[in-house]
C-alpha positions in Angstrom: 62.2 12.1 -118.0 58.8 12.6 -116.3 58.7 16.4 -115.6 55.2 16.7 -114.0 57.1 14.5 -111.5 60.5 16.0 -111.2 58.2 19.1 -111.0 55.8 18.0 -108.0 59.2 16.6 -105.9 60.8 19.8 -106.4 58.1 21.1 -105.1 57.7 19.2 -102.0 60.9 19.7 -101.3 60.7 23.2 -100.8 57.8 24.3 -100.0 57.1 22.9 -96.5 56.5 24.5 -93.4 60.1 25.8 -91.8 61.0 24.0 -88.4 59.4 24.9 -85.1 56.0 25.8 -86.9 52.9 23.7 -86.6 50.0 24.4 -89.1 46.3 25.3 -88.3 45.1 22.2 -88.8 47.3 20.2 -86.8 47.1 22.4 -83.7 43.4 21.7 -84.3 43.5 18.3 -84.7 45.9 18.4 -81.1 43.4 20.7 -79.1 40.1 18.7 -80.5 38.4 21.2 -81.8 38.0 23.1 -85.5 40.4 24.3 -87.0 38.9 28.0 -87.3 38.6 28.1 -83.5 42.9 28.1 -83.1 43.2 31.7 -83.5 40.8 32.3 -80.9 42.1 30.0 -78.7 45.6 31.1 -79.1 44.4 34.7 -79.0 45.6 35.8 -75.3 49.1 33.9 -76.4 49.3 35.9 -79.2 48.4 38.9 -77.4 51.0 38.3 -74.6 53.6 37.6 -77.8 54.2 34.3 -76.4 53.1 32.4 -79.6 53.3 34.3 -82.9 51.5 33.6 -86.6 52.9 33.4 -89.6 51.5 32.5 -93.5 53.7 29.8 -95.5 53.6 28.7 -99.0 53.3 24.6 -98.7 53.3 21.7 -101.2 49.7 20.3 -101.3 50.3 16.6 -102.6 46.4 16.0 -103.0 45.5 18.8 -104.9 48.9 19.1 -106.6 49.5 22.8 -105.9 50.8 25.2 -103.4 48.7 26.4 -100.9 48.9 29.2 -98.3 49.4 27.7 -94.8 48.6 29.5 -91.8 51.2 28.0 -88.9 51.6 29.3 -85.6 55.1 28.8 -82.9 56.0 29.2 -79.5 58.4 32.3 -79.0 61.3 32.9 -77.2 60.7 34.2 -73.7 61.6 38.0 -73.8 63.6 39.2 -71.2 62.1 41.8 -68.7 63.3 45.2 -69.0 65.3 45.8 -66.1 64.2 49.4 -64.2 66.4 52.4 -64.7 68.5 53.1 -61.5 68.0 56.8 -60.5 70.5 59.4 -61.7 72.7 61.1 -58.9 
């Protein structure tokens, strides 16, 4: 058996980017610009808590190690808080 690659698929089996999340570098790559301008272009989404951040362990397959991803999703719309009818 070849461990280093038993190893390196185990690997990138699990340590990937959980669904709904799309990296740094592909948002980047989508808007056309670098990717340490996302956070500041996502920065009034983020505010708003329309789109939130997170940091993810990932498989790199060129380097051969696990990396620390930042990735970014949409969120769930929250629903407004209704007003408080007067007490009688």
């Amino acid at each position: 058996m070849n461990w280093k690659s038993f190893v390196e698929t185990a690997h990138a089996k699990e340590y990937v980017l959980p669904p709904g999340w799309d990296s740094k570098d592909a948002i980047a790559e989508q808007l056309n610009c670098a990717s340490d301008s996302v956070r500041r272009l996502l920065a009034p989404a983020l505010k708003a808590g329309t789109v939130e951040t997170g940091c993810f362990p990932v498989w790199d397959d060129v380097t051969k190690k696990i990396v620390r991803v930042t990735a970014y999703r949409k969120t769930a719309p929250k629903p407004e808080a209704k007003a408080a009818k007067p007490a009688r």
